[in-house]
ChimeraX commands (.cxc) that place a marker at each C-alpha (Angstrom):
marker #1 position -24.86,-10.11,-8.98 radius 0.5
marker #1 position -23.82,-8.71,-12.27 radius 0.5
marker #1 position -20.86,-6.30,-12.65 radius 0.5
marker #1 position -23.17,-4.01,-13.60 radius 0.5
marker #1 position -25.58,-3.76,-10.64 radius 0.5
marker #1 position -22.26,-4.04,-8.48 radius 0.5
marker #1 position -20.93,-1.20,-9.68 radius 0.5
marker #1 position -24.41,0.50,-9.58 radius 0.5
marker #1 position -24.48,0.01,-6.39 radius 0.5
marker #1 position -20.95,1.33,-5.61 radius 0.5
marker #1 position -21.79,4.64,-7.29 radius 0.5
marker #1 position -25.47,5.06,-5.20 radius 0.5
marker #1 position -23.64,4.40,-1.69 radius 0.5
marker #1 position -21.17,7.06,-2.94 radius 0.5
marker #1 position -23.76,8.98,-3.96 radius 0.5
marker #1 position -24.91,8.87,-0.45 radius 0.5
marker #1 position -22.48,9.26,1.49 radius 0.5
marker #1 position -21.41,12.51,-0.27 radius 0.5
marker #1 position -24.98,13.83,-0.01 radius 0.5
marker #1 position -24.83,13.22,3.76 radius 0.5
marker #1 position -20.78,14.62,3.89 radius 0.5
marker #1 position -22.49,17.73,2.20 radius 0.5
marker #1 position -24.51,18.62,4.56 radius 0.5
marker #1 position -22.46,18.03,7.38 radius 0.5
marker #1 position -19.31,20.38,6.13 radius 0.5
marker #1 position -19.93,22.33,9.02 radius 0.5
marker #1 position -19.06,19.70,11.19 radius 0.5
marker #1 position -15.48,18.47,11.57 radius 0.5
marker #1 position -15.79,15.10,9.62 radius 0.5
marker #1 position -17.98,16.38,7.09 radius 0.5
marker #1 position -15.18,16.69,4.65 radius 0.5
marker #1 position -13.86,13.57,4.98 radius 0.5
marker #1 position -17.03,11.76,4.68 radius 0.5
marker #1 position -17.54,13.94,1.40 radius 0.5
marker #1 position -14.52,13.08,-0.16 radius 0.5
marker #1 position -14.90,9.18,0.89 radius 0.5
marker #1 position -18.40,9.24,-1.09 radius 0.5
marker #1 position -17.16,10.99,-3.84 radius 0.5
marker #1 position -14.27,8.24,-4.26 radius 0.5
marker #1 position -16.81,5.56,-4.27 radius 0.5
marker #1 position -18.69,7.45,-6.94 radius 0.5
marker #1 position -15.48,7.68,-9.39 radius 0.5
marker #1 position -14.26,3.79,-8.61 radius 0.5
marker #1 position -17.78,3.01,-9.38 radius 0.5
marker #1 position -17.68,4.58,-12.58 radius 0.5
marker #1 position -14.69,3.11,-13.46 radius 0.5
marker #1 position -15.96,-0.41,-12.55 radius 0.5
marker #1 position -18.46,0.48,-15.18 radius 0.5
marker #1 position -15.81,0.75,-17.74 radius 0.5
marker #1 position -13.62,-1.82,-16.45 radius 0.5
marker #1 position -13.28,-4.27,-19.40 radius 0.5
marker #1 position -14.64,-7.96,-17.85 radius 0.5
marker #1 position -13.07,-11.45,-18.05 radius 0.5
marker #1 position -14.56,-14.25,-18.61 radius 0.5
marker #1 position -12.74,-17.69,-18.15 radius 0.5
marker link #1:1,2 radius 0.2
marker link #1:2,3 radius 0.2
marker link #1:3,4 radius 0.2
marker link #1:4,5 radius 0.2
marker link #1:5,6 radius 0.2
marker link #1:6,7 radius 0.2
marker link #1:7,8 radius 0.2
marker link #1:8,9 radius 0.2
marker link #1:9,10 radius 0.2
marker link #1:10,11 radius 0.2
marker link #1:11,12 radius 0.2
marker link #1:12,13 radius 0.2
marker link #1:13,14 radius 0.2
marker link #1:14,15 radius 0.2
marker link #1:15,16 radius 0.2
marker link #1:16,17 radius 0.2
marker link #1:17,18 radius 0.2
marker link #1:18,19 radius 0.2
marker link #1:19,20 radius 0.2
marker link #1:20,21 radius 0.2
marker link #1:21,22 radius 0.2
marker link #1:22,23 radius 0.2
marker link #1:23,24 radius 0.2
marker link #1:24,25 radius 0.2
marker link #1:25,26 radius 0.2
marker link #1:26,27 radius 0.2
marker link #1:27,28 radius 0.2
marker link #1:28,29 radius 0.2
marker link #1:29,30 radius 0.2
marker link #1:30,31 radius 0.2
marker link #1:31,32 radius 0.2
marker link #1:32,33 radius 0.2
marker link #1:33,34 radius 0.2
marker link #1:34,35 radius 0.2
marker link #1:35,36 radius 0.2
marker link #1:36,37 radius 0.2
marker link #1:37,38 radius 0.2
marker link #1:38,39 radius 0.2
marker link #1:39,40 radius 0.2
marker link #1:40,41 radius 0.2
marker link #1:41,42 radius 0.2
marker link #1:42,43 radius 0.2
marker link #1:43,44 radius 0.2
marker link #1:44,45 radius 0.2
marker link #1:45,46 radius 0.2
marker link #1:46,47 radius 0.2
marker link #1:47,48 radius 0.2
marker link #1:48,49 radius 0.2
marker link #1:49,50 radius 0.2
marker link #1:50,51 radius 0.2
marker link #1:51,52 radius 0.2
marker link #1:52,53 radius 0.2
marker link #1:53,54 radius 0.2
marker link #1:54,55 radius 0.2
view
Protein backbone atom coordinates (compact mmCIF):
# COMPACT_ATOMS: atom_id res chain seq x y z
CA UNK A 1 0.00 0.00 0.00
CA UNK A 2 1.14 3.49 -0.58
CA UNK A 3 1.50 6.05 2.25
CA UNK A 4 -1.01 7.74 0.71
CA UNK A 5 -3.93 5.27 0.61
CA UNK A 6 -2.67 4.31 4.25
CA UNK A 7 -3.23 7.37 5.53
CA UNK A 8 -6.52 7.65 3.49
CA UNK A 9 -7.63 5.06 5.06
CA UNK A 10 -6.71 6.19 8.62
CA UNK A 11 -8.68 9.41 8.13
CA UNK A 12 -12.10 7.38 6.62
CA UNK A 13 -12.09 4.88 9.76
CA UNK A 14 -11.81 8.12 11.82
CA UNK A 15 -14.22 9.53 9.91
CA UNK A 16 -16.37 6.72 10.95
CA UNK A 17 -16.01 6.17 14.02
CA UNK A 18 -16.75 9.83 14.91
CA UNK A 19 -19.90 9.72 12.77
CA UNK A 20 -21.05 6.69 14.79
CA UNK A 21 -19.59 8.46 18.41
CA UNK A 22 -21.95 11.35 17.18
CA UNK A 23 -24.79 9.83 17.25
CA UNK A 24 -24.39 7.91 20.20
CA UNK A 25 -23.50 11.08 22.67
CA UNK A 26 -26.43 10.22 24.44
CA UNK A 27 -25.10 7.12 25.46
CA UNK A 28 -22.29 6.84 28.00
CA UNK A 29 -19.39 5.88 25.57
CA UNK A 30 -20.45 8.02 22.90
CA UNK A 31 -17.89 10.59 23.78
CA UNK A 32 -15.17 8.56 23.94
CA UNK A 33 -15.76 6.84 20.77
CA UNK A 34 -16.07 10.50 19.26
CA UNK A 35 -12.99 11.71 20.41
CA UNK A 36 -11.10 8.26 19.43
CA UNK A 37 -12.39 8.90 15.68
CA UNK A 38 -11.60 12.29 15.66
CA UNK A 39 -7.84 11.40 16.73
CA UNK A 40 -7.60 9.03 13.91
CA UNK A 41 -8.82 11.76 11.60
CA UNK A 42 -5.95 14.37 12.75
CA UNK A 43 -2.98 11.48 12.85
CA UNK A 44 -4.25 10.70 9.48
CA UNK A 45 -3.83 14.03 8.28
CA UNK A 46 -0.66 14.35 9.59
CA UNK A 47 0.51 11.05 7.98
CA UNK A 48 -0.44 12.94 4.89
CA UNK A 49 2.10 15.53 5.57
CA UNK A 50 4.57 13.39 7.12
CA UNK A 51 7.69 13.90 4.93
CA UNK A 52 8.64 10.02 3.54
CA UNK A 53 12.00 8.18 3.48
CA UNK A 54 13.20 6.34 1.12
CA UNK A 55 16.39 4.13 1.64
Amino acid sequence: MKATTTSLAVTGTGAAVSGLGAFLLRNKWGAGILGFGLAHVVLGVLDMFRPSVRS
